[in-house]
N, CA, C and O atoms as a printed pandas DataFrame, in Angstrom:
     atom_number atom_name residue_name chain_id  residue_number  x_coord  y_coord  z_coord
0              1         N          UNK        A               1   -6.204   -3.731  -26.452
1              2        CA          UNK        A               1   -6.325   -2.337  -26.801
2              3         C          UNK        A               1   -6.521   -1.518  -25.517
3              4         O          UNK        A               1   -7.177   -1.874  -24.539
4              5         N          UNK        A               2   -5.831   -0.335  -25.676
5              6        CA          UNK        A               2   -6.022    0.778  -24.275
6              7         C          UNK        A               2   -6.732    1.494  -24.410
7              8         O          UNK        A               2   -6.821    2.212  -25.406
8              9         N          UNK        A               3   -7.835    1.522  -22.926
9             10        CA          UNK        A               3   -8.987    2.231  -23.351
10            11         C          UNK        A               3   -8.854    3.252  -22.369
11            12         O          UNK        A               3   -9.045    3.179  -21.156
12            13         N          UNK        A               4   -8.298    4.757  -23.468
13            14        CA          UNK        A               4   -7.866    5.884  -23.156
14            15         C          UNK        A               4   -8.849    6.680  -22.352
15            16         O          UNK        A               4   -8.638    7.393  -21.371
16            17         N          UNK        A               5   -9.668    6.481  -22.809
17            18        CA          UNK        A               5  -11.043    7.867  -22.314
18            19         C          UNK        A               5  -11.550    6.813  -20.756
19            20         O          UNK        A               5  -11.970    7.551  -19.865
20            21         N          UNK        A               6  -11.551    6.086  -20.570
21            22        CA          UNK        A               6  -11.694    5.038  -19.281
22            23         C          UNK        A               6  -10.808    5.625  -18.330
23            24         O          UNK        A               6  -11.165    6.216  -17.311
24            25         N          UNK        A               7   -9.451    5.405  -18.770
25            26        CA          UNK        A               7   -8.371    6.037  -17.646
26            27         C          UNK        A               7   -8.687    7.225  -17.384
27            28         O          UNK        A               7   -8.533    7.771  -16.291
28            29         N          UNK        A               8   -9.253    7.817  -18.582
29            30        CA          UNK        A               8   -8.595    9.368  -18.488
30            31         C          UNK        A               8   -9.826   10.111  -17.095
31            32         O          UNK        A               8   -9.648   11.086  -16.365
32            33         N          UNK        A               9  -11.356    8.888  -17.213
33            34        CA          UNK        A               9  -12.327    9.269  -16.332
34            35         C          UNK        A               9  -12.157    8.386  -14.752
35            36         O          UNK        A               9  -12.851    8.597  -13.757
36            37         N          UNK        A              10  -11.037    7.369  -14.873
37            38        CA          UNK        A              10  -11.151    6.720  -13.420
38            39         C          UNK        A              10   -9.634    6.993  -12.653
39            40         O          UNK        A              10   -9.258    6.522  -11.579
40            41         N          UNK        A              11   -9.062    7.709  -13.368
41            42        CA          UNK        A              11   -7.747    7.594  -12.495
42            43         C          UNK        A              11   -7.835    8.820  -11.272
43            44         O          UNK        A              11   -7.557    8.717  -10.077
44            45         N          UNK        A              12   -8.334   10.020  -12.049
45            46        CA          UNK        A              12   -8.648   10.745  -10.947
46            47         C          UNK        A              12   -9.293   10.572   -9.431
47            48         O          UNK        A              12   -8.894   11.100   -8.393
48            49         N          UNK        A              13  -10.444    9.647   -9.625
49            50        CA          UNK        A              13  -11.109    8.777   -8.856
50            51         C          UNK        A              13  -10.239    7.902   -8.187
51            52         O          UNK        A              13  -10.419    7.738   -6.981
52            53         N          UNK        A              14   -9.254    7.263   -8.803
53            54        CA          UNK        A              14   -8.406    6.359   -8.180
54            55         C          UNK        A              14   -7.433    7.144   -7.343
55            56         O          UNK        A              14   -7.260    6.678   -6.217
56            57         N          UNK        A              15   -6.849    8.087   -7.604
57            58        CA          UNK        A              15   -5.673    8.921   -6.687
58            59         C          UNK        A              15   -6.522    9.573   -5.581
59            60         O          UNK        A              15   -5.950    9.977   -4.569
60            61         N          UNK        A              16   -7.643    9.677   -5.695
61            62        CA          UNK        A              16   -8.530   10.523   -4.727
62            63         C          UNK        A              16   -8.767    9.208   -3.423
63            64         O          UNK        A              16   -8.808    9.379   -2.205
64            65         N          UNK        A              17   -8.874    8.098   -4.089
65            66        CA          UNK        A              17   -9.299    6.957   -3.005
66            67         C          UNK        A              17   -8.363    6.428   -2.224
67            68         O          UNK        A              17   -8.548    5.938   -1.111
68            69         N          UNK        A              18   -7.081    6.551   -2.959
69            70        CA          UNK        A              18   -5.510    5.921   -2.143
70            71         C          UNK        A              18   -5.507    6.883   -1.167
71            72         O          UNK        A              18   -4.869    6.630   -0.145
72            73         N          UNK        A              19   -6.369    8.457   -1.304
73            74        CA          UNK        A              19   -5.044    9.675   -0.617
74            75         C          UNK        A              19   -6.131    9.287    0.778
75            76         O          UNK        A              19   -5.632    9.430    1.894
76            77         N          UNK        A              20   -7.691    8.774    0.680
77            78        CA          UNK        A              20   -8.086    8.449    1.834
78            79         C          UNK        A              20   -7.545    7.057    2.536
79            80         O          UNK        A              20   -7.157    6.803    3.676
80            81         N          UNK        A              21   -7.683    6.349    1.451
81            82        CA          UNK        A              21   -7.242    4.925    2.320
82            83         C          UNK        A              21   -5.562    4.475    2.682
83            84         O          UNK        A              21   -5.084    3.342    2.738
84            85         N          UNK        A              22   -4.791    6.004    2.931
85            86        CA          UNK        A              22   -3.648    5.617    3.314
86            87         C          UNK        A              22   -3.885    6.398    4.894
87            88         O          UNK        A              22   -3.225    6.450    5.932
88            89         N          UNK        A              23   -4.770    6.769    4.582
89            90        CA          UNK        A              23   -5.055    7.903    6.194
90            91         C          UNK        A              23   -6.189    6.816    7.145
91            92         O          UNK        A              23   -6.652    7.114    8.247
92            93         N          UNK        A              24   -6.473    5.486    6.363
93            94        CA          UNK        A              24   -7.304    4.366    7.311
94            95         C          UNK        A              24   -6.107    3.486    7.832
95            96         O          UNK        A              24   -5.961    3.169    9.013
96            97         N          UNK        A              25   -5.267    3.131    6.795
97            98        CA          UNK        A              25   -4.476    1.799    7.047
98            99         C          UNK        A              25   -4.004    0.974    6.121
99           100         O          UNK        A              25   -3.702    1.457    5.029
100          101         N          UNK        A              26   -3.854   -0.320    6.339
101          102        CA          UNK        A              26   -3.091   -1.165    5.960
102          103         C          UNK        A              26   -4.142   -1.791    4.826
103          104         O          UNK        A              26   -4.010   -1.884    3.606
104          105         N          UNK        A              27   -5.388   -2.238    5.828
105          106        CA          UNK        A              27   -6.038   -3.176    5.066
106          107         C          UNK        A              27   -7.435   -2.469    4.077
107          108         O          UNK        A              27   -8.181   -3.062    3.298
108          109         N          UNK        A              28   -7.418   -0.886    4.502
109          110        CA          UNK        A              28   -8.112    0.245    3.618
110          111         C          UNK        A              28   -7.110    0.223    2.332
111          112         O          UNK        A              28   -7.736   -0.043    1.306
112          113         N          UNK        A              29   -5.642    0.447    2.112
113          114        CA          UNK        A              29   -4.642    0.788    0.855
114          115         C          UNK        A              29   -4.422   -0.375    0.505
115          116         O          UNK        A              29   -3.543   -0.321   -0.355
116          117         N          UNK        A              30   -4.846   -1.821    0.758
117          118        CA          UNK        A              30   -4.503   -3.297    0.335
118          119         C          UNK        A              30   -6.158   -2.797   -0.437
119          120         O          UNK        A              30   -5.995   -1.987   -1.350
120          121         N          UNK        A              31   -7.007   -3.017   -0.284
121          122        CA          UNK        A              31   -8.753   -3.019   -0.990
122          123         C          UNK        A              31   -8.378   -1.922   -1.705
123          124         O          UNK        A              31   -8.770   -2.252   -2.825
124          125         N          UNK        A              32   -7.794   -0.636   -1.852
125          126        CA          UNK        A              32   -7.912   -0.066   -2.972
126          127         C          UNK        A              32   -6.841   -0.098   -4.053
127          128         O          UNK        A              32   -6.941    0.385   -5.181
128          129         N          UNK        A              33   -5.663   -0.830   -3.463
129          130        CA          UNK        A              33   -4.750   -1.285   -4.556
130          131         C          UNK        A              33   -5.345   -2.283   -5.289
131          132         O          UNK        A              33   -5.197   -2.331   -6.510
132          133         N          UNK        A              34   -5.935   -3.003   -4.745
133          134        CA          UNK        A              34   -6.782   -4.485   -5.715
134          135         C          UNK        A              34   -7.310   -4.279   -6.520
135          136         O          UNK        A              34   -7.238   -4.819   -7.624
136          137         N          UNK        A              35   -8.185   -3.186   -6.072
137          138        CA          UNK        A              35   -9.572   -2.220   -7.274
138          139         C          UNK        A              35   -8.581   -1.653   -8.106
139          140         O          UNK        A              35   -8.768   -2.114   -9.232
140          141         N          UNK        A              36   -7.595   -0.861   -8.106
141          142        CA          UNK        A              36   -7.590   -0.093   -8.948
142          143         C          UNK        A              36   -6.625   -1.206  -10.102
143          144         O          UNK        A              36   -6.633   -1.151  -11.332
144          145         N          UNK        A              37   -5.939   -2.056   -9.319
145          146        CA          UNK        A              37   -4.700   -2.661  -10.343
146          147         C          UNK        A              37   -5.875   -3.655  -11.222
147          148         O          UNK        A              37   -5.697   -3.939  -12.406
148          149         N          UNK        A              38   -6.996   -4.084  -10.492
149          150        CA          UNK        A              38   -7.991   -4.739  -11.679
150          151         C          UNK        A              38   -8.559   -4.386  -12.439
151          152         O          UNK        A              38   -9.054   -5.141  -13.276
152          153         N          UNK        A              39   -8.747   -2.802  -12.452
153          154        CA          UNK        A              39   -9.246   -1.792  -12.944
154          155         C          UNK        A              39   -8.466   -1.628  -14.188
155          156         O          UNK        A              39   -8.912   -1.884  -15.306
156          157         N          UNK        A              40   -6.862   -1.035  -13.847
157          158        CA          UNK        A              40   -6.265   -1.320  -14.986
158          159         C          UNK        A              40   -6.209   -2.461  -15.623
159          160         O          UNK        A              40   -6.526   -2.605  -16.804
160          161         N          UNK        A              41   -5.746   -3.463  -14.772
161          162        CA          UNK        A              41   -5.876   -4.537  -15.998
162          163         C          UNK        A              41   -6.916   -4.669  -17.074
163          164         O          UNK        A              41   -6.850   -5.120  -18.217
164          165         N          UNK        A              42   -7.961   -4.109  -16.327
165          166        CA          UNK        A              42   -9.342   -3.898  -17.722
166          167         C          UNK        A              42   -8.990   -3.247  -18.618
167          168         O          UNK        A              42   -9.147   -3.715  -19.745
168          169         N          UNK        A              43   -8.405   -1.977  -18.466
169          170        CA          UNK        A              43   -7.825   -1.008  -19.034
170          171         C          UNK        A              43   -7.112   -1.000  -20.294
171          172         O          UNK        A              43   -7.344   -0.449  -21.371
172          173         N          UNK        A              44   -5.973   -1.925  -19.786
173          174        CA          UNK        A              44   -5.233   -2.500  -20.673
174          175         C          UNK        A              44   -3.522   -1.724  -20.657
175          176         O          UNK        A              44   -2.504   -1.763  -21.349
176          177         N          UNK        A              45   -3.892   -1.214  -19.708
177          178        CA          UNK        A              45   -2.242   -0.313  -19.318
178          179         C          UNK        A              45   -2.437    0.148  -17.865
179          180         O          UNK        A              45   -3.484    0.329  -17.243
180          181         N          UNK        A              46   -0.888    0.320  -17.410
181          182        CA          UNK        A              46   -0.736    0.842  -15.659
182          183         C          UNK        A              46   -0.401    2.211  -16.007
183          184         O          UNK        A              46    0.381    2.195  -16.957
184          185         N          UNK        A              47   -0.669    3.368  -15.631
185          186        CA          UNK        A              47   -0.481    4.866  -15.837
186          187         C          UNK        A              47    1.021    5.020  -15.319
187          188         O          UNK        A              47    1.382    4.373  -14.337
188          189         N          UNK        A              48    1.802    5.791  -15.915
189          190        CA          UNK        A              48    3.390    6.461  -15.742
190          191         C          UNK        A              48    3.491    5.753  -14.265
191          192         O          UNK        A              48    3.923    4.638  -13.972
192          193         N          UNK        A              49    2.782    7.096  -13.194
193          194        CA          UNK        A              49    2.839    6.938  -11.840
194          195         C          UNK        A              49    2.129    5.582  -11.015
195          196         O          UNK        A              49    1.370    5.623  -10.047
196          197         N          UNK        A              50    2.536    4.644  -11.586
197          198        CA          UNK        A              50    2.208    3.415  -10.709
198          199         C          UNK        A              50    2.790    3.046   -9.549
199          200         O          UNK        A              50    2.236    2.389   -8.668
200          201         N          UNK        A              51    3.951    3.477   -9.531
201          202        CA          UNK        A              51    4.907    3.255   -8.439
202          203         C          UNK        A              51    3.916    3.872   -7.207
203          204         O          UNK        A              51    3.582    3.128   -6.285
204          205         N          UNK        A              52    3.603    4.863   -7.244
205          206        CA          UNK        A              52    2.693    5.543   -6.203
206          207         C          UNK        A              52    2.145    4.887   -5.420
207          208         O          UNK        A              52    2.639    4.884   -4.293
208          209         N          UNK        A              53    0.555    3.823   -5.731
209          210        CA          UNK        A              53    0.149    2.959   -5.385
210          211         C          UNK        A              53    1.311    2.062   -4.740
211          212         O          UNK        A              53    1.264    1.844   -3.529
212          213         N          UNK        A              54    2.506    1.458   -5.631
213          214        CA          UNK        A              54    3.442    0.879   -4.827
214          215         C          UNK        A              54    4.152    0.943   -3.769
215          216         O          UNK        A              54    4.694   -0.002   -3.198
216          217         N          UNK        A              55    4.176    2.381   -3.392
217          218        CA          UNK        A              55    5.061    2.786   -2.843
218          219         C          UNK        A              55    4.063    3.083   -1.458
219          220         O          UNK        A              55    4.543    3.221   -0.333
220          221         N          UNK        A              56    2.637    3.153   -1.747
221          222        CA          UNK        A              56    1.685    3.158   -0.574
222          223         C          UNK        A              56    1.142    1.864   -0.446
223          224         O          UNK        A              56   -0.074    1.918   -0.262
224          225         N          UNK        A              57    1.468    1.048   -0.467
225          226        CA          UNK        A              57    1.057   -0.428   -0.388
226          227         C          UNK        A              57    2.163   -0.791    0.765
227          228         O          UNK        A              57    1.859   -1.152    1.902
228          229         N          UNK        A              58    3.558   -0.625    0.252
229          230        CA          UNK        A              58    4.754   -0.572    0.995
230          231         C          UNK        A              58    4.623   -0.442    2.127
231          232         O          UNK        A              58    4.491   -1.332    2.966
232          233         N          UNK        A              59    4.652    0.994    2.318
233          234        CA          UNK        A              59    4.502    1.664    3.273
234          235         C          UNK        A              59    3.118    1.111    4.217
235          236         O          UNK        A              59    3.380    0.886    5.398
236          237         N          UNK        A              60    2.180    0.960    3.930
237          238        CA          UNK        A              60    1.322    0.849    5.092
238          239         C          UNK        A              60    1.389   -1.124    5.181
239          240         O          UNK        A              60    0.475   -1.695    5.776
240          241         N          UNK        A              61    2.530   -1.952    4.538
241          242        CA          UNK        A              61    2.588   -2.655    5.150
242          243         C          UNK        A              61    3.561   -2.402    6.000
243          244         O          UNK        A              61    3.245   -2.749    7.138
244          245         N          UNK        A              62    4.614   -1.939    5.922
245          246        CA          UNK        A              62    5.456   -1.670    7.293
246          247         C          UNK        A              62    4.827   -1.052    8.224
247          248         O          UNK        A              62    5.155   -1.419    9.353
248          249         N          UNK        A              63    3.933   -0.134    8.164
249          250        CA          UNK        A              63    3.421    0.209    9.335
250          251         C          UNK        A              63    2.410   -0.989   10.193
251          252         O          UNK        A              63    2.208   -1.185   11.391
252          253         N          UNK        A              64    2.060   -1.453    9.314
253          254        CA          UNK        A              64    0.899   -2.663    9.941
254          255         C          UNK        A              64    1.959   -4.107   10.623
255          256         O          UNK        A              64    1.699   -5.074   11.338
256          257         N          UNK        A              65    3.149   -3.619    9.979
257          258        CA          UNK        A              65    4.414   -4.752   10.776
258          259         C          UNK        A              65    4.242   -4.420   12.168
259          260         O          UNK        A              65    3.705   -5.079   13.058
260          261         N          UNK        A              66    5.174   -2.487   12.231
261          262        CA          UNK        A              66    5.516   -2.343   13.148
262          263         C          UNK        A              66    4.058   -2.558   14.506
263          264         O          UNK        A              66    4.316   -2.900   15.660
264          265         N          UNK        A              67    3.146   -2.376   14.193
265          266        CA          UNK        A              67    2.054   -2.257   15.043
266          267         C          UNK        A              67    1.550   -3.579   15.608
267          268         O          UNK        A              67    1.506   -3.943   16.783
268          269         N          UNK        A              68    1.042   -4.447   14.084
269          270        CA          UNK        A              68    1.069   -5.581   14.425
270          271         C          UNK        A              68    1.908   -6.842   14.618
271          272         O          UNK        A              68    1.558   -7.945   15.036
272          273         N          UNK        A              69    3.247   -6.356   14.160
273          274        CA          UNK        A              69    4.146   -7.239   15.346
274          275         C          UNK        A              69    4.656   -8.949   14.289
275          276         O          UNK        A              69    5.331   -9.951   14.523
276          277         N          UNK        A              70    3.635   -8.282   12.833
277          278        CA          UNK        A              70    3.737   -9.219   11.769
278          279         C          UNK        A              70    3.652   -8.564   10.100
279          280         O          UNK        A              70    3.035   -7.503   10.015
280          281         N          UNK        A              71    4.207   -9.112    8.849
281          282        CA          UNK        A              71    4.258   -8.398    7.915
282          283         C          UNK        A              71    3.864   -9.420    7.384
283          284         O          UNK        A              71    4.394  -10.531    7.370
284          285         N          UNK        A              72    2.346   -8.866    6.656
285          286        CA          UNK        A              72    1.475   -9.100    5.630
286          287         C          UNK        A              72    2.083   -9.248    4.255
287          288         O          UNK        A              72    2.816   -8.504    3.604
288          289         N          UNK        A              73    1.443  -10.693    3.957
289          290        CA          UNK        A              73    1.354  -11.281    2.776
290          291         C          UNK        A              73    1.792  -10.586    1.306
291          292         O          UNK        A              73    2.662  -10.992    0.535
292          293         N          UNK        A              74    0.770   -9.216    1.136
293          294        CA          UNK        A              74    0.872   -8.535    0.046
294          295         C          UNK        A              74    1.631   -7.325    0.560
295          296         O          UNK        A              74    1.243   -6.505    1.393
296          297         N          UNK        A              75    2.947   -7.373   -0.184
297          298        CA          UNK        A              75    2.996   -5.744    0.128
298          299         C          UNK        A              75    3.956   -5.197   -1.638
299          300         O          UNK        A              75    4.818   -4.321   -1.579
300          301         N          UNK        A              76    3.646   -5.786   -2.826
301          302        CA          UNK        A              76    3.415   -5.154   -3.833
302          303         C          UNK        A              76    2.557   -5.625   -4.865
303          304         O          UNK        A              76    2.173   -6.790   -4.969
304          305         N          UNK        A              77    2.162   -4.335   -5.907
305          306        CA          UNK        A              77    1.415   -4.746   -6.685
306          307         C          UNK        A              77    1.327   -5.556   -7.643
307          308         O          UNK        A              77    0.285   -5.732   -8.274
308          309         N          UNK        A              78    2.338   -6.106   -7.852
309          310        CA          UNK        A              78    2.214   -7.617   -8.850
310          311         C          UNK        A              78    1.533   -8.549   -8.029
311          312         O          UNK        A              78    0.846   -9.416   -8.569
312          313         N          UNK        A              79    1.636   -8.482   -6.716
313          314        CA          UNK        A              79    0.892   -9.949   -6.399
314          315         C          UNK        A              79   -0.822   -9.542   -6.573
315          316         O          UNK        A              79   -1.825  -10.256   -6.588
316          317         N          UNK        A              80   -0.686   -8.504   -6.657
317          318        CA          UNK        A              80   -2.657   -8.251   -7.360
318          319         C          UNK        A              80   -2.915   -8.525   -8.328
319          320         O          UNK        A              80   -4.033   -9.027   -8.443
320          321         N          UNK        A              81   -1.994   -8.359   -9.703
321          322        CA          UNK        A              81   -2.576   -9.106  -10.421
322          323         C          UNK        A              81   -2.505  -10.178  -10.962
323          324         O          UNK        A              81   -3.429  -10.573  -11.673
């Protein structure tokens, strides 16, 4: 069962935490993709805009390539859950 009033109080919280931890890095937007995709899974549904998270997971693993010279393990959200 989807527990509507849950999302409806943590997602805001969740878009607020990606928009900082894409301005730390690689391994700041890897710790808050984990939280939030376990989060949903509690939930019991991924919101419309999931790709988002995906698409910033992506992204700050290519950047953590180009810098560090290697590309990390996780760089989408199925392997979180």
């Amino acid at each position: 069962m989807i527990d509507y009033e849950r999302m409806k109080r943590v997602f805001p919280k969740q878009k607020a935490a990606l928009t900082r931890a894409k301005k730390k890095g690689y391994a700041a937007v890897l710790a808050t993709c984990t939280a939030t995709v376990q989060e949903w899974d509690a939930i019991g549904a991924w919101p419309d805009d999931w790709a988002t998270w995906n698409i910033a997971l992506s992204d700050a693993a290519y950047a953590q390539a180009r810098t560090a010279g290697e590309w990390p393990e996780v760089t989408r959200l199925e392997q979180l859950s």
